[in-house]
C-alpha positions as a Markdown table, in Angstrom:
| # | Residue | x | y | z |
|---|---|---|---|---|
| 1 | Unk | 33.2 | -17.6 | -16.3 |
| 2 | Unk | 30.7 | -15.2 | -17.4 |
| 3 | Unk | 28.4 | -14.1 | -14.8 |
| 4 | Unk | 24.8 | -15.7 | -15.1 |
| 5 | Unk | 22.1 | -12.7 | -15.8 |
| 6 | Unk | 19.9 | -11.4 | -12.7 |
| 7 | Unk | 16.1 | -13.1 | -12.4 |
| 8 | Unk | 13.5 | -11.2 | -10.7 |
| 9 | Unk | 9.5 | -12.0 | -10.9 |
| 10 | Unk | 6.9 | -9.3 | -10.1 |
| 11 | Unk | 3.9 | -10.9 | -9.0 |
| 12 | Unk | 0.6 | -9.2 | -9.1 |
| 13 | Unk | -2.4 | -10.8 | -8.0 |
| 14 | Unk | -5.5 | -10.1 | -10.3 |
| 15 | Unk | -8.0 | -8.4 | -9.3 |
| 16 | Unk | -7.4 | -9.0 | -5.9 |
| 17 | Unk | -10.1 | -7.4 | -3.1 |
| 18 | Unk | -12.8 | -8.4 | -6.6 |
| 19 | Unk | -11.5 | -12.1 | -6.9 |
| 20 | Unk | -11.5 | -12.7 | -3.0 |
| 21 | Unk | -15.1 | -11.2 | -2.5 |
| 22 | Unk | -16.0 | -13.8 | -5.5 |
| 23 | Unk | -14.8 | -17.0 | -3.8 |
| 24 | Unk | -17.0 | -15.9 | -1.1 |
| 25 | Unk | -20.1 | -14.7 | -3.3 |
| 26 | Unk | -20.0 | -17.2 | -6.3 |
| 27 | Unk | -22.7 | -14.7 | -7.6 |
| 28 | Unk | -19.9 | -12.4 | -8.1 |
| 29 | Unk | -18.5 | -14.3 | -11.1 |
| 30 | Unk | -18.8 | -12.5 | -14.4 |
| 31 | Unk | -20.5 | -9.5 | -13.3 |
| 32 | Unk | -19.1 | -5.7 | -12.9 |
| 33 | Unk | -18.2 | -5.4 | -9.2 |
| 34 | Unk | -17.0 | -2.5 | -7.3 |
| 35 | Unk | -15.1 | -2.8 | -4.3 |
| 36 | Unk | -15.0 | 0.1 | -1.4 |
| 37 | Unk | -18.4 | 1.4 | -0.3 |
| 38 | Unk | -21.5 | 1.9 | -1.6 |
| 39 | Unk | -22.5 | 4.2 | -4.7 |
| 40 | Unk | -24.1 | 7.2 | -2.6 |
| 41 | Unk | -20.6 | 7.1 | -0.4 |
| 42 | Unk | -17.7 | 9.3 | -0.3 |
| 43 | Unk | -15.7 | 6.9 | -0.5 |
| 44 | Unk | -12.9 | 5.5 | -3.6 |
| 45 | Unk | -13.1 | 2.6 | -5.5 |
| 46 | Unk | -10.6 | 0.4 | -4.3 |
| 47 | Unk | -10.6 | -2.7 | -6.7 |
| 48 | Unk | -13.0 | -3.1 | -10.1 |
| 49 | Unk | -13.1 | -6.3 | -11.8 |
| 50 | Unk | -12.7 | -6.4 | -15.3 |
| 51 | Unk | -16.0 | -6.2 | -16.4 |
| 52 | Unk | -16.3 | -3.4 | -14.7 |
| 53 | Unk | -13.6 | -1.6 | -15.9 |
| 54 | Unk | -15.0 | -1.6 | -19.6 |
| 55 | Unk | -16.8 | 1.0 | -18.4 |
| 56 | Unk | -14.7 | 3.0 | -17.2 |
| 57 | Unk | -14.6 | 2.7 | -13.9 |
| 58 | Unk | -10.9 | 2.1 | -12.0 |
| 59 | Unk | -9.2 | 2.5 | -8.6 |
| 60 | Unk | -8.9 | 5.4 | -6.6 |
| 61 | Unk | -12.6 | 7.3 | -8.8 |
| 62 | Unk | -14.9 | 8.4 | -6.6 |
| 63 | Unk | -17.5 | 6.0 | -5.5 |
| 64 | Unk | -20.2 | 7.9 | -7.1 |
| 65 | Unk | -18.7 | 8.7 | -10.5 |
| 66 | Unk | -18.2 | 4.5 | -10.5 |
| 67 | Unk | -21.8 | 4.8 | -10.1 |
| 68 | Unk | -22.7 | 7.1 | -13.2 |
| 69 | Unk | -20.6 | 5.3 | -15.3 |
| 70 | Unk | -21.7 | 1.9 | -14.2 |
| 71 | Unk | -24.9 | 2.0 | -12.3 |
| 72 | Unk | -25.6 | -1.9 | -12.9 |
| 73 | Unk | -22.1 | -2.4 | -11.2 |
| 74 | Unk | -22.5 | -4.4 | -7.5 |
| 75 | Unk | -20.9 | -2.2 | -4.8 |
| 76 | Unk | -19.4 | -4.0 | -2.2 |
| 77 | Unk | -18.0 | -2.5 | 1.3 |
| 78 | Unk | -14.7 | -5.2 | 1.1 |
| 79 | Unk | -13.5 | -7.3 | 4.1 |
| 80 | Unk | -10.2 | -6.5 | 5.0 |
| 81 | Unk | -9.7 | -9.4 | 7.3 |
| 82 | Unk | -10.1 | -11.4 | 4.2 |
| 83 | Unk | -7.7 | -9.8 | 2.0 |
| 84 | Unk | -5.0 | -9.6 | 4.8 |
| 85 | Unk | -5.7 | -13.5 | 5.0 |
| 86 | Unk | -5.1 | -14.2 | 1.7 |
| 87 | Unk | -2.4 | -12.2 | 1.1 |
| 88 | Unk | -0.6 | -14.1 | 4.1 |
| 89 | Unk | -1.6 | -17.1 | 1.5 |
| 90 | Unk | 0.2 | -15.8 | -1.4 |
| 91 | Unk | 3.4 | -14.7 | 0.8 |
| 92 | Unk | 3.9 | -18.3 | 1.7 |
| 93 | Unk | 4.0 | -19.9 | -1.4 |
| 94 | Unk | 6.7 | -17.1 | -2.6 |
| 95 | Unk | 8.5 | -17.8 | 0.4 |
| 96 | Unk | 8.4 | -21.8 | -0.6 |
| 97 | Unk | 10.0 | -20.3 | -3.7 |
| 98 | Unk | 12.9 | -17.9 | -2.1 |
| 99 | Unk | 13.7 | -16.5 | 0.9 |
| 100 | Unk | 14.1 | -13.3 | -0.8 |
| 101 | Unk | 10.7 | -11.6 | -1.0 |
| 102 | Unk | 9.4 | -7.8 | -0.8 |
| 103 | Unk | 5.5 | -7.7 | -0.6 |
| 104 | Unk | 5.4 | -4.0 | -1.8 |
| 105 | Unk | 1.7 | -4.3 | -0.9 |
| 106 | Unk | -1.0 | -6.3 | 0.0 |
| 107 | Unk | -1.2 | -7.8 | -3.4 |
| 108 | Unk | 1.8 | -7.5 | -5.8 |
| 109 | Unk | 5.5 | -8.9 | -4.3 |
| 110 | Unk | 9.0 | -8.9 | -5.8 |
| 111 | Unk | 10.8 | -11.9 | -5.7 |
| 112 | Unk | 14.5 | -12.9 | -6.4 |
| 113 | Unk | 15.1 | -16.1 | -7.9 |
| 114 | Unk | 18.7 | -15.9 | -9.7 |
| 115 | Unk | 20.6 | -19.1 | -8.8 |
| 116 | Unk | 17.5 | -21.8 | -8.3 |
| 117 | Unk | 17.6 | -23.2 | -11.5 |
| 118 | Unk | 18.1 | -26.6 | -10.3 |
| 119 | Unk | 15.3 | -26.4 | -7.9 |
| 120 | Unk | 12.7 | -24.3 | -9.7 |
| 121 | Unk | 14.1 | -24.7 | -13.6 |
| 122 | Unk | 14.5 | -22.2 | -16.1 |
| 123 | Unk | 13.0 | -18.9 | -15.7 |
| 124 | Unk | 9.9 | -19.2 | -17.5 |
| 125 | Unk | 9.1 | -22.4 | -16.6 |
| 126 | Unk | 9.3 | -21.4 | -12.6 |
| 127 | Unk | 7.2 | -18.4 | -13.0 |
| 128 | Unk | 4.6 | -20.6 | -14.4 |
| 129 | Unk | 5.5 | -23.1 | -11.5 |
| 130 | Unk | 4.8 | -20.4 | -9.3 |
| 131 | Unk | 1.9 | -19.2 | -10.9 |
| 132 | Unk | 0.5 | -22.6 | -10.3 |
| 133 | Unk | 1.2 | -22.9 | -6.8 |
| 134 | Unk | -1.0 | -19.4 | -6.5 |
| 135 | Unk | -3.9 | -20.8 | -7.7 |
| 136 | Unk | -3.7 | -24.1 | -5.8 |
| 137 | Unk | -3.2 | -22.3 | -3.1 |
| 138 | Unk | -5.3 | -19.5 | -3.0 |
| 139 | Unk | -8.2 | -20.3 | -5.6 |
| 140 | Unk | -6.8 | -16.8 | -7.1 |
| 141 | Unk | -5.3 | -15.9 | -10.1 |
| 142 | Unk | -1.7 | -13.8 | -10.4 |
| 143 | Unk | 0.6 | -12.4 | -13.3 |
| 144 | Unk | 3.8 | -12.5 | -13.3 |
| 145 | Unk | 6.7 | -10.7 | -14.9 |
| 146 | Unk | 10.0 | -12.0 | -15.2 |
| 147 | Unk | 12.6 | -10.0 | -15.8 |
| 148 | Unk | 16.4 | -8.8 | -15.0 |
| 149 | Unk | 15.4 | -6.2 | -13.2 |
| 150 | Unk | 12.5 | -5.1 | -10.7 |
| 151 | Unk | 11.5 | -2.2 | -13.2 |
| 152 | Unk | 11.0 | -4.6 | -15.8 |
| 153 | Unk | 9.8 | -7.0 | -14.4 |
| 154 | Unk | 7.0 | -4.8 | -13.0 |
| 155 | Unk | 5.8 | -3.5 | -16.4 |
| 156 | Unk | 5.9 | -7.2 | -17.7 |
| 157 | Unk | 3.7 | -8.1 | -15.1 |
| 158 | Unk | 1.1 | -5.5 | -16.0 |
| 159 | Unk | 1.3 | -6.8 | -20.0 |
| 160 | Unk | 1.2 | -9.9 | -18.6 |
| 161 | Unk | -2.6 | -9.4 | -17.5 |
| 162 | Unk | -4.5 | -10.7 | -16.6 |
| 163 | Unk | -3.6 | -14.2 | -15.3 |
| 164 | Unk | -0.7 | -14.8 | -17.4 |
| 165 | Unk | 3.2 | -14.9 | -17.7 |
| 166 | Unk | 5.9 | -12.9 | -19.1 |
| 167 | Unk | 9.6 | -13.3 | -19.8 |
| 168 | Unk | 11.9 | -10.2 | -21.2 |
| 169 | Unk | 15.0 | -12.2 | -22.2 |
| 170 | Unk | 18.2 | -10.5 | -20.9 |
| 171 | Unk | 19.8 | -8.1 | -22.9 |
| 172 | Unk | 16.3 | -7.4 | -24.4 |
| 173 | Unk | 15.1 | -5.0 | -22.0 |
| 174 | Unk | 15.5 | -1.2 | -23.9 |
| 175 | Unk | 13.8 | -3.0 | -27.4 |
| 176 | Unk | 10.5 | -4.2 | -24.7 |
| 177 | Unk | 10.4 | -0.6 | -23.5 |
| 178 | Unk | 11.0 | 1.5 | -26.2 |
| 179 | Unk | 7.1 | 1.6 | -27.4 |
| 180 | Unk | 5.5 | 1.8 | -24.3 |
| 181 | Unk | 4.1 | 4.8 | -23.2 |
| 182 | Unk | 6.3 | 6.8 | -20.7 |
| 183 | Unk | 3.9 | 6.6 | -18.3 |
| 184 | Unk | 4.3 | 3.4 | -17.8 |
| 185 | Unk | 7.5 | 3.9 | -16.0 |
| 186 | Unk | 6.9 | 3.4 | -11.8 |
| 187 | Unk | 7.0 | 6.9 | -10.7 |
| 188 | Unk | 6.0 | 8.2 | -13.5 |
| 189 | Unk | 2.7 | 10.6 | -12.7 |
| 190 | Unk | 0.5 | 13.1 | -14.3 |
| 191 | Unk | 2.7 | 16.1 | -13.9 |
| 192 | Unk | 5.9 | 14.3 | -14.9 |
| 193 | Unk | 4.1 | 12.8 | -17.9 |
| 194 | Unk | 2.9 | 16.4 | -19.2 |
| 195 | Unk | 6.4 | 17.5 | -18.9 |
| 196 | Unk | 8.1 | 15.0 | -20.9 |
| 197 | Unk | 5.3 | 15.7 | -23.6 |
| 198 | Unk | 5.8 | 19.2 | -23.7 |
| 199 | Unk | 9.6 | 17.9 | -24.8 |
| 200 | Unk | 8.2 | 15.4 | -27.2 |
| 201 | Unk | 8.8 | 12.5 | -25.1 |
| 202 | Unk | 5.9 | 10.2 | -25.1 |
| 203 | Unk | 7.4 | 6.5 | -25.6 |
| 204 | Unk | 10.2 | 5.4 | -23.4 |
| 205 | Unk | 12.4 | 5.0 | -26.5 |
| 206 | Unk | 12.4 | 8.4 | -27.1 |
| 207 | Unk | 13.6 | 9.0 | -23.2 |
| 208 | Unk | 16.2 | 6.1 | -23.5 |
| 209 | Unk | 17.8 | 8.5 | -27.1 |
| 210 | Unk | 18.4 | 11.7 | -24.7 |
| 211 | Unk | 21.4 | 12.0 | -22.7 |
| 212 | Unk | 21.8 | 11.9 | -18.8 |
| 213 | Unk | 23.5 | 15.3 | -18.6 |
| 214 | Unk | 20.0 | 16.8 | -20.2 |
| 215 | Unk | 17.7 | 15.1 | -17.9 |
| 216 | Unk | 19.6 | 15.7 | -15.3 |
| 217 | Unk | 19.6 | 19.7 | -16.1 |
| 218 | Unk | 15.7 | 19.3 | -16.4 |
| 219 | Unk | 14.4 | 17.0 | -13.7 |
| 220 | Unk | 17.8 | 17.1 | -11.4 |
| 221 | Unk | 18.3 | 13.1 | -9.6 |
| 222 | Unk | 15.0 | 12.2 | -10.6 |
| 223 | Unk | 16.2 | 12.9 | -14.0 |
| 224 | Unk | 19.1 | 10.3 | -14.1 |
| 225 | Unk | 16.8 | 8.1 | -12.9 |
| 226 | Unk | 14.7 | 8.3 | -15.4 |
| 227 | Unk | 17.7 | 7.3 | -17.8 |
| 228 | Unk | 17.9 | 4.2 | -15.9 |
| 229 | Unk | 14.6 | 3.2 | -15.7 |
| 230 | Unk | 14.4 | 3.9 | -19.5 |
| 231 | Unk | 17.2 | 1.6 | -20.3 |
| 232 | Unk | 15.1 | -1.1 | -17.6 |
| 233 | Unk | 17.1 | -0.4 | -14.8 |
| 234 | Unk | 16.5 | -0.7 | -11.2 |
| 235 | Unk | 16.9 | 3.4 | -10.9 |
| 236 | Unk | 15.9 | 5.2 | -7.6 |
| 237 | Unk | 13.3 | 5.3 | -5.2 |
| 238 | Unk | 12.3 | 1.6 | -3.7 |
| 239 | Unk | 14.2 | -0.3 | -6.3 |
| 240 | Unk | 17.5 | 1.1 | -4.7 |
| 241 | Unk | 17.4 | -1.4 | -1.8 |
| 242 | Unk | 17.9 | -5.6 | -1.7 |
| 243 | Unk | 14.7 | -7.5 | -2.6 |
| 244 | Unk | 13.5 | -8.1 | 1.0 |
| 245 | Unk | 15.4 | -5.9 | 2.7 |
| 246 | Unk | 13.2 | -4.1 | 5.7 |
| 247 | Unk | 12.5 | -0.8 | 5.4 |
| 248 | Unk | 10.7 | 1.4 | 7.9 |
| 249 | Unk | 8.5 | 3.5 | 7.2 |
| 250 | Unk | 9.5 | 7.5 | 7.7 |
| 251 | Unk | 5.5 | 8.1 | 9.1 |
| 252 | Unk | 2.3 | 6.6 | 9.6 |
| 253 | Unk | -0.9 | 7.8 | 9.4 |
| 254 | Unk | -4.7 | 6.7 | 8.3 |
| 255 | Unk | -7.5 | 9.1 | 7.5 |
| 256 | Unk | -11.3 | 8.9 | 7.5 |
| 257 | Unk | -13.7 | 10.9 | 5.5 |
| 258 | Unk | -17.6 | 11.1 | 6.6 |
| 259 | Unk | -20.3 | 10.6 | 4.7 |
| 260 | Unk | -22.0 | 13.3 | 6.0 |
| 261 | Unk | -20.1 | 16.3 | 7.4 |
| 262 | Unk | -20.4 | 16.0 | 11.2 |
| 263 | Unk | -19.9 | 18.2 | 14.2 |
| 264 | Unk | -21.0 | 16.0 | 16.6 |
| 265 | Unk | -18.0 | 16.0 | 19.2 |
| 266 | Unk | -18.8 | 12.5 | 20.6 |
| 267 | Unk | -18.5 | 10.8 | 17.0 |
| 268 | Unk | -15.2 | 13.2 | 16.2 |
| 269 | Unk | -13.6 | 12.2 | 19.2 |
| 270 | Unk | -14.4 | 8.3 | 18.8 |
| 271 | Unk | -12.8 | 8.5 | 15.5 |
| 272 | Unk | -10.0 | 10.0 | 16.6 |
| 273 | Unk | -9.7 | 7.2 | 19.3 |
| 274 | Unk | -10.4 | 4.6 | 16.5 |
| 275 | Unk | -7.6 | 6.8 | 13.9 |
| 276 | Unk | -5.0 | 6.7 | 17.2 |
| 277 | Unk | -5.5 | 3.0 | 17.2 |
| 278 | Unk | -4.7 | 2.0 | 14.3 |
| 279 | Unk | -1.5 | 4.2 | 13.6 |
| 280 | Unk | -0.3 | 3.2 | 17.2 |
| 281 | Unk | -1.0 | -0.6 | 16.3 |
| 282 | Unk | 1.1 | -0.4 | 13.0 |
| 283 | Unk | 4.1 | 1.5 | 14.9 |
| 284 | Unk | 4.1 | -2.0 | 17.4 |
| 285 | Unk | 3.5 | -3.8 | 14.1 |
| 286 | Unk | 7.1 | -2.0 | 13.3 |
| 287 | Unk | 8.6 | -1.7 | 16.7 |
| 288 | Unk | 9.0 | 1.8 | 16.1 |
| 289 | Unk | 7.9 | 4.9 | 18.5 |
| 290 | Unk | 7.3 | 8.6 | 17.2 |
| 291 | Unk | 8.7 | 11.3 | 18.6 |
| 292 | Unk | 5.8 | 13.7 | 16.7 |
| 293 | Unk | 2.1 | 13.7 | 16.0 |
| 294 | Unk | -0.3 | 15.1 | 13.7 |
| 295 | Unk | -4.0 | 15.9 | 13.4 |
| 296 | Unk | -5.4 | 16.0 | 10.2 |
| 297 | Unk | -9.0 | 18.3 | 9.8 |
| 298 | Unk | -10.8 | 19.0 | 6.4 |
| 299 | Unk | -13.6 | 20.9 | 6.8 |
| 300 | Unk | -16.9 | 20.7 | 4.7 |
| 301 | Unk | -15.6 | 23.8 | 2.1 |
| 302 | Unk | -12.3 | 21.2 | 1.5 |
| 303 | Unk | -10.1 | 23.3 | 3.4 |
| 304 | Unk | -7.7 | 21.5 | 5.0 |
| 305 | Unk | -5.4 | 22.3 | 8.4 |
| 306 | Unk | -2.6 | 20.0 | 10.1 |
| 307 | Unk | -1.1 | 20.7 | 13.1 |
| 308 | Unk | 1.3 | 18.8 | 15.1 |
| 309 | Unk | 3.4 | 18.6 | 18.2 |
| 310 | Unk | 6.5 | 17.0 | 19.4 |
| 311 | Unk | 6.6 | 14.8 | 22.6 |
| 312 | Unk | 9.2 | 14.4 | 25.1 |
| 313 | Unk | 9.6 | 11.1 | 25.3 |
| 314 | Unk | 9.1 | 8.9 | 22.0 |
| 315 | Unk | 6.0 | 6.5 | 22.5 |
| 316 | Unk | 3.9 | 3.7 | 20.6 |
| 317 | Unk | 1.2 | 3.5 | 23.5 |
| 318 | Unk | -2.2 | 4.5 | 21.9 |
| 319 | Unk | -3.5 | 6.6 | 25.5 |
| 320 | Unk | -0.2 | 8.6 | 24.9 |
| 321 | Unk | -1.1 | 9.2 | 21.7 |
| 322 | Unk | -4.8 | 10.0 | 22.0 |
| 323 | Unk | -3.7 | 12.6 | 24.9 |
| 324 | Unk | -1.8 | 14.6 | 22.4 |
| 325 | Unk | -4.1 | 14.3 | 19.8 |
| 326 | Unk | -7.4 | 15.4 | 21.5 |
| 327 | Unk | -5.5 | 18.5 | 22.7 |
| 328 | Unk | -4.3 | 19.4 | 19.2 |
| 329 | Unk | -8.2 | 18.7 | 18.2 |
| 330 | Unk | -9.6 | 21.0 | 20.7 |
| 331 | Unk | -7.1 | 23.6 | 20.6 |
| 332 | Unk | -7.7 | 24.0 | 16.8 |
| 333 | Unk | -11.0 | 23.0 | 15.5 |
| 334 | Unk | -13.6 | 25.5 | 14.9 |
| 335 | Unk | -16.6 | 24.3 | 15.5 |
| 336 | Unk | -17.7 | 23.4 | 12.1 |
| 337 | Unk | -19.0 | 20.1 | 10.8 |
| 338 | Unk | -16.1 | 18.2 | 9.8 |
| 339 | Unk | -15.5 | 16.1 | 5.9 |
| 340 | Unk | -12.4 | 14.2 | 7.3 |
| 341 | Unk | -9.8 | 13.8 | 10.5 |
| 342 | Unk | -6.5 | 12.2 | 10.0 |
| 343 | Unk | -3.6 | 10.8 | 12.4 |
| 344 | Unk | -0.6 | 10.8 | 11.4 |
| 345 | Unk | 2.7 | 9.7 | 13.4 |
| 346 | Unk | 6.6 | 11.0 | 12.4 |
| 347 | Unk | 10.2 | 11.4 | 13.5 |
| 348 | Unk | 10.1 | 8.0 | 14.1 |
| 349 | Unk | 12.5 | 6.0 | 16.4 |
| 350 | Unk | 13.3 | 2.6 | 17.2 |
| 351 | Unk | 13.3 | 3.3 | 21.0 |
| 352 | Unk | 11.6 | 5.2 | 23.3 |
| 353 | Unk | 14.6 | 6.4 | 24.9 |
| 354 | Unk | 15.1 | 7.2 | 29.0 |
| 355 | Unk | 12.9 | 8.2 | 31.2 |
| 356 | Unk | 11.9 | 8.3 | 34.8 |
| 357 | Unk | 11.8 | 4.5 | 36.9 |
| 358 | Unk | 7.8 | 5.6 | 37.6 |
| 359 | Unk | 7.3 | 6.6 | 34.2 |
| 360 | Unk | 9.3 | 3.2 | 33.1 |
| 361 | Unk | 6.8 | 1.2 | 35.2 |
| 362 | Unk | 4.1 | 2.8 | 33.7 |
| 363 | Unk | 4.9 | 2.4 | 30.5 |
| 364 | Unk | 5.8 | -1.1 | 30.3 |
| 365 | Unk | 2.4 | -1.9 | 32.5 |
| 366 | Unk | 0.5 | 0.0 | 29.0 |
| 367 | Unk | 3.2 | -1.9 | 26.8 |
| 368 | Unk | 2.2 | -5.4 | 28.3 |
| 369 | Unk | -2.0 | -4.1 | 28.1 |
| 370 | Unk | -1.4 | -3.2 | 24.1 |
| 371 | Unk | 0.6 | -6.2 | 23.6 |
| 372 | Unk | -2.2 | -8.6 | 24.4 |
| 373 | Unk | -4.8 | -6.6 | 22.8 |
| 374 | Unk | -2.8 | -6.8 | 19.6 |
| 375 | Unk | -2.5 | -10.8 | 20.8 |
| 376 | Unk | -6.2 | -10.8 | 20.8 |
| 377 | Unk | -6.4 | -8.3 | 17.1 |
| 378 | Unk | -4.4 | -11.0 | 15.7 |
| 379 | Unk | -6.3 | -13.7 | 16.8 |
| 380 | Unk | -10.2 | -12.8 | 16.1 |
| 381 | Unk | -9.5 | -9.2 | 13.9 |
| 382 | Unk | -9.0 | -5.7 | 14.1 |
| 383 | Unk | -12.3 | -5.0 | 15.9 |
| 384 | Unk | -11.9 | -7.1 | 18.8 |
| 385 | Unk | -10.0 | -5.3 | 21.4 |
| 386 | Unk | -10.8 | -1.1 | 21.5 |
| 387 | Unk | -10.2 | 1.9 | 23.3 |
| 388 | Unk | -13.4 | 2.5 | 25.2 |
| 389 | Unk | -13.3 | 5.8 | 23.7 |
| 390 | Unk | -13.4 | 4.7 | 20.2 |
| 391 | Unk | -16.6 | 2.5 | 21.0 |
| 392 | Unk | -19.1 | 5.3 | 19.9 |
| 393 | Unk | -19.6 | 6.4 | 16.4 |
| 394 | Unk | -16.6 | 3.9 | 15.3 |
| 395 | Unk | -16.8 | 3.0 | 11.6 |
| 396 | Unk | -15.6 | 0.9 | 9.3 |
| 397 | Unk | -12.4 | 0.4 | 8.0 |
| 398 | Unk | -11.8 | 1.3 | 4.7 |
| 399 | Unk | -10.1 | -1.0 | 2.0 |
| 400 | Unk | -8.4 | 1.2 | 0.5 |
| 401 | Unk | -6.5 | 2.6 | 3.6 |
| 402 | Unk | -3.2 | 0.6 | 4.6 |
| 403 | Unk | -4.2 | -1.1 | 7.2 |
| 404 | Unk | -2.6 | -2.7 | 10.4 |
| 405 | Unk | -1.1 | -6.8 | 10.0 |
| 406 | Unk | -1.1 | -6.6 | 6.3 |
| 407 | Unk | 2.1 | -9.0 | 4.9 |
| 408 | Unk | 3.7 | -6.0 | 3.4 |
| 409 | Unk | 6.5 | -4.4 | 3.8 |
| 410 | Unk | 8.3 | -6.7 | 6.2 |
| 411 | Unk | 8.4 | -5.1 | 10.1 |
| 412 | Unk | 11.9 | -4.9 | 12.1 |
| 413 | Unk | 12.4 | -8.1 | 13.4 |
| 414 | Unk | 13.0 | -8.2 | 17.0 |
């Protein structure tokens, strides 16, 4: 009996931080909109809606160069509490659909469908099925990309845009990808782009014609991968691993970038205690503990330091983690005003390990005080429960940062 082909939808929703600022603001409808700060900010752009993007503008540009492109564009901060709320949205109606489900961020998931044909139908019409149950859910509109693998699946999704479906019928995957750009392939960047140019490789047909040996030669593993992933294969990195398998994460960290340069200490040190919160929050978030941490300082000529130090016992409190972090802070900064400070947590471990029976007590009394505050985070947002330290000079957090309780990669489950 001949096997029955793999069927894997990529669902991307459109637009996403633009079209959930819209249901709020009806206003929003039709116009350019920018989503991540305001134009005279440091900040990125961390969604455009379409109307915007005619002009140039897209995600991850400078706030400001958004602006000179676009100046009658609508700049909006972004509400992450919303977004994490509606993505919760989407991840139930996928579940509805399969138990197997990656959310590889806050708005695009994979998920694996081979084998509900007699619940969901054939493969087009359950994408569309699915698509549906989006929008009635949600108000919001998604592409999807149905495919045999993730790869494809992916790209089809992005052809697919905006607000539509696509199917690559099995064994057609190569002859859908040969006259796409190779940039188009996941993983794909700048530099590896230039590369394959400078060996006449621009469409991912004419990577698919070379052999594996000569990649390999030329870009090592990353090379065979590339033979894959020409040929629509699930081929290193993330597509190595189940569709909903969990994966930890090998570090955490979130960054903040001023406005204005600042060497006010109170301010630094409240972000710090803000920047400790959040990467301590996302390690309980993963029931993980790191065993190093890591200050982040870019000073106003761009130059950029990190230093970091390892701790003897493996923690996830945030006062254990702000200790370490301060110290790093005044052992190294100069004095100067300050562009941006970053936290960052690594060598991360899914216990804490031994320790003393007084420094046991102690940490379990901290354990039970951060457990209810997350409780409480949960509940009414991010911003209800902080360090009293963080309360001065705190600011706001950004959209396009990965934030704490977003539906994404799945955490260990207890």
């Amino acid at each position: 009996m001949e096997a029955r082909p793999r069927t894997v939808f990529h669902v991307d929703m459109d637009t996403f931080f633009v079209s959930v600022e819209r249901l709020y603001d009806p206003s929003l409808f039709g116009k350019p909109v920018v989503v991540g700060g305001r134009p005279d900010q440091r900040g990125v752009v961390s969604a455009a809606s379409y109307e915007a993007r005619k002009f140039g503008v897209h995600s991850a540009m400078p706030l400001r160069t958004a602006y000179r492109l676009c100046p009658q564009a609508i700049f909006v901060d972004g509400h992450p509490n919303r977004y994490r709320e509606h993505s919760q949205l989407v991840r139930e109606v996928l579940h509805s659909f399969s138990p197997q489900v990656e959310m590889a961020s806050i708005d695009e998931a994979y998920i694996e469908v081979t084998g509900t044909e007699r619940l969901h139908g054939p493969p087009l019409k359950a994408a569309q099925k699915l698509h549906d149950a989006i929008y009635a859910k949600t108000k919001l509109n998604s592409s999807i990309g149905v495919a045999t693998s993730r790869l494809v699946a992916k790209i089809c999704s992005d052809q697919a845009k905006p607000n539509g479906v696509l199917w690559v019928l099995p064994g057609l995957e190569a002859r859908f990808l040969a006259p796409l750009d190779v940039r188009r392939i996941p993983g794909v960047g700048k530099v590896t782009e230039s590369q394959l140019h400078q060996l006449g490789i621009r469409k991912i047909g004419d990577l698919a014609r070379l052999d594996e040996q000569f990649l390999a030669e030329r870009f090592g593993k990353w090379g065979l991968a590339l033979a894959g992933k020409a040929h629509g294969l699930d081929a290193g990195g993330w597509f190595d691993s189940p569709i909903g398998a969990a994966e930890d994460p090998k570090s955490i960290s979130h960054e903040h970038t001023y406005n204005e340069d600042t060497a006010d200490r109170e301010q630094l040190d409240a972000s710090l205690a803000q920047l400790t919160e959040m990467v301590a929050r996302r390690l309980r978030d993963h029931q993980l503990f790191a065993r190093t941490v890591q200050l982040k300082l870019r000073y106003s000529d761009f130059s950029t330091f990190t230093r970091a130090h390892t701790l003897d016992q493996a923690t996830q409190l945030d006062t254990v983690i702000l200790a370490e972090i301060r110290s790093l802070f005044t052992k190294n900064w100069t004095g100067k005003p300050i562009r941006l400070l970053g936290v960052q947590a690594g060598n991360l471990e899914t216990s804490e390990g031994q320790m003393s029976l007084l420094d046991q007590q102690q940490s379990e009394r901290w354990s039970k005080a951060m457990a209810a505050a997350d409780a409480l985070r949960d509940k009414f947002g991010e911003q209800a429960v902080s360090l009293a330290a963080s309360l001065k000079g705190r600011f706001r957090e950004r959209v396009h940062e990965n934030p704490a309780a977003i539906p994404g990669k799945k955490p260990r489950q207890p």
